[in-house]
C-alpha positions as CSV (number, residue, x, y, z in Angstrom):
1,X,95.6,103.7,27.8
2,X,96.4,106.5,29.7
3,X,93.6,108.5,31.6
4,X,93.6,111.8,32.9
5,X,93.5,113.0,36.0
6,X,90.9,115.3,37.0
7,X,91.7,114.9,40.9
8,X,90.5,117.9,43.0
9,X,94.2,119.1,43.3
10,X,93.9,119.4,39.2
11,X,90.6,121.7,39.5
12,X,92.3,123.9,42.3
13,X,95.4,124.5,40.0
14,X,93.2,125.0,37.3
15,X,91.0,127.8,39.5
16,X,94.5,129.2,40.7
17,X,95.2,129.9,36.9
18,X,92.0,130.8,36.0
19,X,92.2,133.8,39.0
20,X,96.3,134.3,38.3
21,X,95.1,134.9,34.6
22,X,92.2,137.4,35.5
23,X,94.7,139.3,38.0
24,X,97.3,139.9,35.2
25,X,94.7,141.0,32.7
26,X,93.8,143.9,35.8
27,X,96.9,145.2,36.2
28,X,96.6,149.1,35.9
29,X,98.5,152.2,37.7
30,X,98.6,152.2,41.2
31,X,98.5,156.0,42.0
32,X,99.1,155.8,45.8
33,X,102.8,154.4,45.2
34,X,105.3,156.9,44.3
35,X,108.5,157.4,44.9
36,X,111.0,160.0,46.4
37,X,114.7,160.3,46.3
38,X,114.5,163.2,49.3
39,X,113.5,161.6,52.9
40,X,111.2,163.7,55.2
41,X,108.3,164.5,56.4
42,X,105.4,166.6,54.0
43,X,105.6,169.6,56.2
44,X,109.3,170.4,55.8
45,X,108.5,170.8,52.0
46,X,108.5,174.5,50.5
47,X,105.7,176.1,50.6
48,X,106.7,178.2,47.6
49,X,104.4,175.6,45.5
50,X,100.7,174.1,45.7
51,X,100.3,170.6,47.1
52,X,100.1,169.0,43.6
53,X,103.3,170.4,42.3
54,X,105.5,169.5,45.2
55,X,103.7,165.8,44.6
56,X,105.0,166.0,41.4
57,X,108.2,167.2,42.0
58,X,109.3,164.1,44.6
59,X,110.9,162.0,42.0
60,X,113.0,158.9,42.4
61,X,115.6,160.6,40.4
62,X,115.7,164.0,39.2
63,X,117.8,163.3,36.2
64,X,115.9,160.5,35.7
65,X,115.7,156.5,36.1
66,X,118.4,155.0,33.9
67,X,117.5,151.2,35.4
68,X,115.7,149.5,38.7
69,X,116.1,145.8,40.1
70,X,114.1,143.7,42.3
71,X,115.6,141.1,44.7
72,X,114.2,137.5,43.3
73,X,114.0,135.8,47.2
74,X,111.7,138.7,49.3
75,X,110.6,140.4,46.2
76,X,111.1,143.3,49.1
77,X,114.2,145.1,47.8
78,X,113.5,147.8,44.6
79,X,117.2,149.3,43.6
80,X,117.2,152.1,41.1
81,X,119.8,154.0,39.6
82,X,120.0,157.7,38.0
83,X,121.2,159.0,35.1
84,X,123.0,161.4,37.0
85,X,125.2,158.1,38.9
86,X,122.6,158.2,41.9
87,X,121.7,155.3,43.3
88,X,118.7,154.4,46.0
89,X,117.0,151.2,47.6
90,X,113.7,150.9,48.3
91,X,111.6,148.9,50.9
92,X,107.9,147.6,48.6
93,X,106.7,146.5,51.6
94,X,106.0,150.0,53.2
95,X,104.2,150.4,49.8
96,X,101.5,147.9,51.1
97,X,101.1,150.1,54.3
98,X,100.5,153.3,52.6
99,X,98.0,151.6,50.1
100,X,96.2,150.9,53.5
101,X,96.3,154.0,55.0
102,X,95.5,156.0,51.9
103,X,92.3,153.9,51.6
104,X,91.1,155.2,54.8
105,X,92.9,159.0,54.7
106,X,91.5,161.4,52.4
107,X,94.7,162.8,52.1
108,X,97.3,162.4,49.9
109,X,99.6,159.5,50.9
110,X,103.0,160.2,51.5
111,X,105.4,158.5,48.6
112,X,107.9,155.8,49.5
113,X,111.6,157.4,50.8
114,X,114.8,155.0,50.5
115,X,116.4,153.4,52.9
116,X,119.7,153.9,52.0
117,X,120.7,156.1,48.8
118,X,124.0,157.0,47.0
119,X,124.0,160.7,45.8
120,X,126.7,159.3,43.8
121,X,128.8,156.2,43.1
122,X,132.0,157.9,41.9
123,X,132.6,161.2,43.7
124,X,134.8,162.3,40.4
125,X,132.2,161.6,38.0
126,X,128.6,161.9,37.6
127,X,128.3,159.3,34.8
128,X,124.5,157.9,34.3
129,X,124.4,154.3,35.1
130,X,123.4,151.3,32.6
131,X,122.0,148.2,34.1
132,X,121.3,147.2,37.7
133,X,121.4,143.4,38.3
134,X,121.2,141.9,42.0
135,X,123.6,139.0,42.9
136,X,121.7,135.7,42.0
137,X,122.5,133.9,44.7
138,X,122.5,136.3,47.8
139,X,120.6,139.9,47.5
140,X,122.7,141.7,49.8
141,X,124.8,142.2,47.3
142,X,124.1,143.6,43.4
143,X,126.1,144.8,40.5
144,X,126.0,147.9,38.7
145,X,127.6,149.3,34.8
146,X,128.0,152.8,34.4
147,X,129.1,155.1,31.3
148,X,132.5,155.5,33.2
149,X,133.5,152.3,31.9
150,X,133.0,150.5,34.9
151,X,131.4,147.3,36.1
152,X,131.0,147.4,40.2
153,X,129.7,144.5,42.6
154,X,128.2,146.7,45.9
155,X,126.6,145.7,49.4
156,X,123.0,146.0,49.4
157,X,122.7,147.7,53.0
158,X,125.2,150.4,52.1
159,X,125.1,150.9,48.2
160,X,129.0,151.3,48.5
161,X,130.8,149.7,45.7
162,X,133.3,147.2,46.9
163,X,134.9,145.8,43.8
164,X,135.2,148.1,40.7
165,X,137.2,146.9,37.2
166,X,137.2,149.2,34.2
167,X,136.3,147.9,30.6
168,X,137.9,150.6,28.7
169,X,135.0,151.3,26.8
170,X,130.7,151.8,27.5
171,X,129.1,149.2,29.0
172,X,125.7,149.1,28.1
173,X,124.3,145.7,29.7
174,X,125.8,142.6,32.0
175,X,124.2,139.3,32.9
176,X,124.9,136.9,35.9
177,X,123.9,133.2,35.0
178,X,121.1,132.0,37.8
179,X,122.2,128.6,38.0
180,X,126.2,128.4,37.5
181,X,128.9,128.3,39.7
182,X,131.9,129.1,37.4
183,X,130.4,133.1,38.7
184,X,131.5,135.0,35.4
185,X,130.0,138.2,34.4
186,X,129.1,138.4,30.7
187,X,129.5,142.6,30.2
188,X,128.1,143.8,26.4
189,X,130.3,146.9,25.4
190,X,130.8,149.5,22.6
191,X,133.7,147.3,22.1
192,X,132.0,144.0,19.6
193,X,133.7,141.4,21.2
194,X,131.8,140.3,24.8
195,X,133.9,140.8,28.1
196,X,133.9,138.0,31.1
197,X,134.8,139.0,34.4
198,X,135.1,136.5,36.7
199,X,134.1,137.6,40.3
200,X,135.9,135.1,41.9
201,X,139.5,136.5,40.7
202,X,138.1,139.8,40.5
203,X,139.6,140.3,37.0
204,X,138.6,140.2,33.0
205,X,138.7,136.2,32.4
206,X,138.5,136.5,28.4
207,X,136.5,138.2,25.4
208,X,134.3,136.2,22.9
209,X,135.2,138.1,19.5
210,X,132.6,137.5,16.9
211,X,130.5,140.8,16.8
212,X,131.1,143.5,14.4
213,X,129.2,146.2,16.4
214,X,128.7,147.4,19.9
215,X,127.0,144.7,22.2
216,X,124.0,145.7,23.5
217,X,122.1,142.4,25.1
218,X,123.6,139.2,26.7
219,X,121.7,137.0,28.1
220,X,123.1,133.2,30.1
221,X,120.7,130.5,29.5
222,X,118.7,129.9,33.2
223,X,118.3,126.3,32.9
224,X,120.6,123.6,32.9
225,X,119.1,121.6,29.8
226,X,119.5,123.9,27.0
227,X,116.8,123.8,25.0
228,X,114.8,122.2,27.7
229,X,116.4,118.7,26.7
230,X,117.0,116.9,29.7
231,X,120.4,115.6,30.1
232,X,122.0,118.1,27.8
233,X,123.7,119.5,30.9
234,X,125.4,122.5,28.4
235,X,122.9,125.3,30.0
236,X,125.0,126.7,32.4
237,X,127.9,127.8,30.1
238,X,125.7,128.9,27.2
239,X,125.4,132.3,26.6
240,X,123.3,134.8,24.2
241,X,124.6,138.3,22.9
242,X,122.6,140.8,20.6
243,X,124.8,143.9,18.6
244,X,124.4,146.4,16.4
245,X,125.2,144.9,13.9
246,X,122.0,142.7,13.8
247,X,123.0,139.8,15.2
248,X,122.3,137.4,17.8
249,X,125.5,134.7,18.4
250,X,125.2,131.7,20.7
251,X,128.5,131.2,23.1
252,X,129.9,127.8,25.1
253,X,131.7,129.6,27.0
254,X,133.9,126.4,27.9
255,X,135.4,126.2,24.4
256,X,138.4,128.0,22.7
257,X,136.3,128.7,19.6
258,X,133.4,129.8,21.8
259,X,130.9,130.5,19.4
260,X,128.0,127.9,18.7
261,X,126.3,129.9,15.6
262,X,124.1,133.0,14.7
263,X,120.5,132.8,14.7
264,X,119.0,133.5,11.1
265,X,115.3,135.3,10.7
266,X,115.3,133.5,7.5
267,X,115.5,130.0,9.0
268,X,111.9,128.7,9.9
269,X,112.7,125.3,10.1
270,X,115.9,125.0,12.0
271,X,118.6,124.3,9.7
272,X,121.2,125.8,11.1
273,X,121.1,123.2,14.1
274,X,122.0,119.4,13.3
275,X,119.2,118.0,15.0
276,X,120.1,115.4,17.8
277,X,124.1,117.9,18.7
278,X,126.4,115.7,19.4
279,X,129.4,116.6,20.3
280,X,131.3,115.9,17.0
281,X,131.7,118.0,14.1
282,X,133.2,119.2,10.9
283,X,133.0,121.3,8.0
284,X,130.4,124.3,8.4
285,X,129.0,123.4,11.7
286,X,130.9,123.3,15.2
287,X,130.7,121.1,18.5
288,X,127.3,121.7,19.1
289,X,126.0,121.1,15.3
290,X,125.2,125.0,14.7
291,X,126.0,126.0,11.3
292,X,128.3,128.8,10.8
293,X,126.5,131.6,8.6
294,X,128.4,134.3,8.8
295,X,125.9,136.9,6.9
296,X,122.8,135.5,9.2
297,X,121.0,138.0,10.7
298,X,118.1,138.2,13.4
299,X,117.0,141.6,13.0
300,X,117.3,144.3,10.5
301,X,119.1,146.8,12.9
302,X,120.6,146.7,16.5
303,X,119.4,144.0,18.3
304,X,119.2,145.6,22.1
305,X,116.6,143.2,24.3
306,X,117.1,139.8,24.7
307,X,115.5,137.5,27.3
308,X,115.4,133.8,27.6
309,X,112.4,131.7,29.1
310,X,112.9,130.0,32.6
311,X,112.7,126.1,30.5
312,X,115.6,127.5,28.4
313,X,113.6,126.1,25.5
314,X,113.1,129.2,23.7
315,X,114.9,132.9,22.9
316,X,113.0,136.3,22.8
317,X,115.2,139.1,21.0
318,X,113.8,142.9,19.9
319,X,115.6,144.7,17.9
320,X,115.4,148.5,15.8
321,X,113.3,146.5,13.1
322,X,110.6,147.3,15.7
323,X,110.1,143.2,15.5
324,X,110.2,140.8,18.7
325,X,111.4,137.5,17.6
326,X,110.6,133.8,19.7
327,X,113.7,131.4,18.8
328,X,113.5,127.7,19.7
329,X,116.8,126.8,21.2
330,X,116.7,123.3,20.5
331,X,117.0,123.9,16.6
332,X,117.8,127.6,16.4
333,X,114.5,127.9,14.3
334,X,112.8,131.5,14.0
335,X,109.4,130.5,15.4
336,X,107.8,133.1,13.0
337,X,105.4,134.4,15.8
338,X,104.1,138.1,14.8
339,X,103.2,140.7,17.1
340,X,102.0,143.0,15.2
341,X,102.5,146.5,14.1
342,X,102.4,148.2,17.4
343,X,106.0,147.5,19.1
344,X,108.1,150.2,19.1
345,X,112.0,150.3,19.7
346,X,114.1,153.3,18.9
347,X,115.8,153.6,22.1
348,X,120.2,153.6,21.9
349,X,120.2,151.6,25.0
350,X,119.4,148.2,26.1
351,X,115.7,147.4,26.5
352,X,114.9,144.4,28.3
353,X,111.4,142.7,28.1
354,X,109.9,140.9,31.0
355,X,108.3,137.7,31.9
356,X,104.9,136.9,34.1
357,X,105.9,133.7,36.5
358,X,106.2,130.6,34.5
359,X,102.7,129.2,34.6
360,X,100.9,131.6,36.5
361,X,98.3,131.4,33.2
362,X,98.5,128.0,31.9
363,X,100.9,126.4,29.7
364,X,101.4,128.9,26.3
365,X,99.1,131.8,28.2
366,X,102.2,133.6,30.4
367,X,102.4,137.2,29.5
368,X,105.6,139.0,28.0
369,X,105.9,142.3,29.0
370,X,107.6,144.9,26.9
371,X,108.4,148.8,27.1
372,X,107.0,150.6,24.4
373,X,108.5,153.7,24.9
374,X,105.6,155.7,26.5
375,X,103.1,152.1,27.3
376,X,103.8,149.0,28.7
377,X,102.2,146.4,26.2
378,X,101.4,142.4,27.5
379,X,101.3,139.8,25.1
380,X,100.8,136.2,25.0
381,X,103.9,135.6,24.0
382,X,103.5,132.1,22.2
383,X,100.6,133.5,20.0
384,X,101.9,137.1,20.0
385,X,98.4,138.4,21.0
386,X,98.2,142.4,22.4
387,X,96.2,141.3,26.0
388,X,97.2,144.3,28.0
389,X,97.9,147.7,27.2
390,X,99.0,150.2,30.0
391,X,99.4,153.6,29.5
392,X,101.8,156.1,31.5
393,X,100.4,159.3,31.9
394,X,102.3,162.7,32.2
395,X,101.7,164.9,34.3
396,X,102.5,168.5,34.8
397,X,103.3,171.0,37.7
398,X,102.2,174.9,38.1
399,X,105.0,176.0,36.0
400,X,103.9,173.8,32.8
401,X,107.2,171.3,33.6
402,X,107.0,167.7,34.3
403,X,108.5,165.5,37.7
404,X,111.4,166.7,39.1
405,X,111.3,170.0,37.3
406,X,111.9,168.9,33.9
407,X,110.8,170.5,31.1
408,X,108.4,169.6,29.1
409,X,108.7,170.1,25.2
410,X,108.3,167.6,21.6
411,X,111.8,166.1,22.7
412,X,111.2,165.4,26.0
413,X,109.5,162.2,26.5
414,X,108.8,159.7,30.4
415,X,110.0,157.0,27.8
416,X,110.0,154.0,29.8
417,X,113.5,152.8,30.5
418,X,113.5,149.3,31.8
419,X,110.8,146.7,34.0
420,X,110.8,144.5,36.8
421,X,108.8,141.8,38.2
422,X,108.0,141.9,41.8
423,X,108.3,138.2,43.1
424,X,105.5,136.4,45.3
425,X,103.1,139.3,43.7
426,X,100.9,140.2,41.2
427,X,103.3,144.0,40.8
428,X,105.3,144.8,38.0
429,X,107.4,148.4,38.1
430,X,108.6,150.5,35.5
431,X,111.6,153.2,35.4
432,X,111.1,156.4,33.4
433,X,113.1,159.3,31.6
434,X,111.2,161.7,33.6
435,X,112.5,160.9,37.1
436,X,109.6,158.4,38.4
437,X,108.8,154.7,39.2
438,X,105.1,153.5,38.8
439,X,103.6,150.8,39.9
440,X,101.1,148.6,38.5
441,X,98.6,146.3,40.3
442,X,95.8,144.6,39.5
443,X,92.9,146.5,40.1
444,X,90.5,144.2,41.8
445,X,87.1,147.0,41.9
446,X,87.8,146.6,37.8
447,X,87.4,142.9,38.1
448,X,84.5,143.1,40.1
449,X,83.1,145.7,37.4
450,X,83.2,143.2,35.0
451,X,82.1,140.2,36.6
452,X,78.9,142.6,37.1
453,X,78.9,143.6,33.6
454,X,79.3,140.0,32.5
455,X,76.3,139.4,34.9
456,X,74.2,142.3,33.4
457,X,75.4,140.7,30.2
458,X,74.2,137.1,30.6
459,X,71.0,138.4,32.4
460,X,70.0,140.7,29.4
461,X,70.5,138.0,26.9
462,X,68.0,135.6,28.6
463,X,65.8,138.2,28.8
464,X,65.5,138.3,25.3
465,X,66.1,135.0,24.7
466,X,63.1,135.1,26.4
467,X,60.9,137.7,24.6
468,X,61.7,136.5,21.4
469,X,60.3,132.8,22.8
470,X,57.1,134.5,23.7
471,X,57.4,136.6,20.1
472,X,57.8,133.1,18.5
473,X,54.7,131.2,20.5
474,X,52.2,134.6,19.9
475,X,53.1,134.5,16.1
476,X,52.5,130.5,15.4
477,X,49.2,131.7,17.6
478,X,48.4,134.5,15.6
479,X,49.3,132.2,12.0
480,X,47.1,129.7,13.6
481,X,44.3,131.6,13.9
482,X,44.6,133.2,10.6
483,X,44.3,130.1,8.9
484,X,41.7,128.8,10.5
485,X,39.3,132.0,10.0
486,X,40.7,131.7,6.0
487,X,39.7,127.5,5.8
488,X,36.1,128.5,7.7
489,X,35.5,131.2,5.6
């Protein structure tokens, strides 16, 4: 029989998850980080407005953050990119050195300046970019789509594209796998069918037809052992795609049929998987035993985030149904986990959810982060329970307009355009319609608060734990005494 270990290696991890768990359940706006897309000093500023409007009006992008990056080794490197083609890099460690200051300065601390920016990637055009990836296996280098049809690979020190291939239609998102060395791009489109560029040639390998709408989501699977079997060894050419049209497809990328199935919302129990593969196959299901269903659908309208865990084991799609979905990529089963009424997702463009670091929490207790237009929310994803809500405020300048000069009306909304996770820290950052990037920390005086109020808490209920012991002993007194006056008289 086996017993388990409860060495004191066990209790420190435990502690470390315990405290991990508390610091994600903190996180709220860090105020003293902001961001400018104009270097220099305060003092050059115009004088033509108050202090608090010229804070507001130092913006990471004045037309706004279309999508930000952050490199996965030094968790240093923040890249952002404008809807007006701009692009910037950003140095978080300086952010640590104006928290410091600020705590001791009463004055306002100066907002983070990039260390190299792009005032535009295509002189000719001033096309908003899409999606900002860096290169998974070196971060001096990072990849960008842009509404001018154009996927770029760029050096990290300069921002200068140095390898650009048109798609001959919108690319909305592209994914690089983490783990593969074949070094294809998956790019999702306007066109249905998903285009692979292979980096190595520098030219479109082929297109995996299937879709019957724009793509707006792809996603590789991140571990080698899809579905987190081991030995299965498939991971690394397996690919994920969400369109318009609803669907989510599964993709060997190896194969001249490439498609492995489509994920059904009506399938609880995994039938449209063979359990056990195999490589074999006939009839209605392919090589790797999905079943071909051609009118399967995963959500009821565009299907534009899609994320896979780090295990590979399991799926996570959003789509216009305002419904996140957990898939178990073992069996293709819809897991059936609710998140309740509170997720919103309107946007046209691709919006990506966002882990917490695999086992920060415990195993089942990680936090997925999504964008909710105008809030971030944090859920346990497993159990789909709301654990964090953060709220982005706006705010306004002297002239009634928001960052960056915008205006400020019932259209106008600091929707919240895409997340990232800042590696080696407890940080995640968000990119907004209105121009800004926020930052969000946990806020340790918060935790101390409640510990305090937990104390208070604990101490009150003894106390009248305690005054209802003494209640209890003066009332058997007083019934004792009544009794005995009633049997003497």
């Amino acid at each position: 029989m086996d017993v388990p270990l409860t060495n004191d290696d066990d209790v420190q991890g435990s502690l470390e998850r315990a405290y991990a768990t508390r610091l994600l359940h903190a996180l709220q706006p860090a105020p003293t980080v902001t961001f400018s897309s104009e270097p220099g000093p305060r003092e050059e500023a115009s004088n033509s407005r108050s202090h608090e409007a010229q804070k507001h009006a130092r913006v990471a992008h004045k037309a706004g953050v279309n999508a930000i990056a952050i490199d996965r080794f030094e968790g240093r490197w923040l890249l952002s990119g404008g809807a007006d083609s701009s692009l910037a890099i950003y140095d978080l460690e300086s952010s640590s050195e104006i928290t410091a200051s600020s705590a001791s300065s009463s004055s306002s601390p100066e907002p983070l300046y990039p260390t190299a920016s792009l005032p535009r990637i295509d002189p000719s055009s001033s096309f908003g970019l899409t999606h900002l990836s860096y290169y998974p296996f070196d971060s001096l280098a990072f990849l960008s789509t842009s509404y001018s049809h154009h996927l770029r690979l760029h050096s990290s020190l300069t921002l200068q594209p140095s390898f650009s291939i048109s798609l001959d239609s919108v690319p909305y998102t592209h994914a690089v796998s983490p783990i593969a060395s074949h070094l294809l791009v998956a790019v999702g489109t306007q066109h249905p069918a998903v285009r692979l560029v292979d980096l190595r040639s520098g030219a479109a390998s082929h297109s995996l037809p299937g879709h019957t709408g724009a793509v707006l989501s792809v996603g590789w699977c991140p571990n080698g052992n899809l579905g987190g079997k081991v030995g299965s060894g498939a991971g690394e050419w397996v690919l994920a795609s969400g369109s318009a049209d609803g669907t989510v497809r599964m993709w060997d990328v190896r194969r001249s049929s490439a498609a492995l199935g489509t994920l059904d919302m009506e399938d609880s129990v995994g039938f449209g998987l063979r359990h056990g593969g195999g490589t074999g196959g006939s009839g209605a299901n392919n090589a790797r035993g999905y079943k071909r269903n051609p009118d399967a659908k995963a959500h009821v309208g565009p299907v534009n985030g899609l994320v896979w865990t780090e295990d590979g084991q399991y799926l996570i799609t959003a789509g216009h149904d305002e419904r996140i979905r957990i898939w178990d990529t073992s069996t293709g089963a819809n897991n059936l986990v609710n998140f309740g009424p509170v997720v919103r997702n309107r946007a046209l463009s691709t919006v990506t959810p966002t882990f917490s670091p695999e086992g920060w929490s415990g195993k089942g207790k990680d936090l997925l982060f999504w964008p909710n237009e105008r809030e971030i929310l944090g859920f346990e994803w497993k159990e789909g329970r709301l654990v964090k809500r953060l709220k982005v405020s706006r705010s306004l300048d002297v002239d009634g307009r928001g960052p960056g000069g915008v205006p400020v009306g019932r259209n106008v909304k600091d929707r919240v355009m895409g997340l990232a996770w800042r590696a080696h820290e407890v940080e995640i950052y968000s990119a907004h319609a209105d121009g800004q990037i926020r930052a969000w920390r946990p806020w340790v005086k918060q935790m101390e608060e409640d510990e305090e109020e937990s104390d208070d808490y604990v101490g009150k209920e003894r106390e009248d734990e305690e005054r209802k012991r003494k209640r209890a002993e003066l009332d058997e007194l007083y019934e004792s005494i009544t009794k005995r006056s009633f049997i003497q008289s």
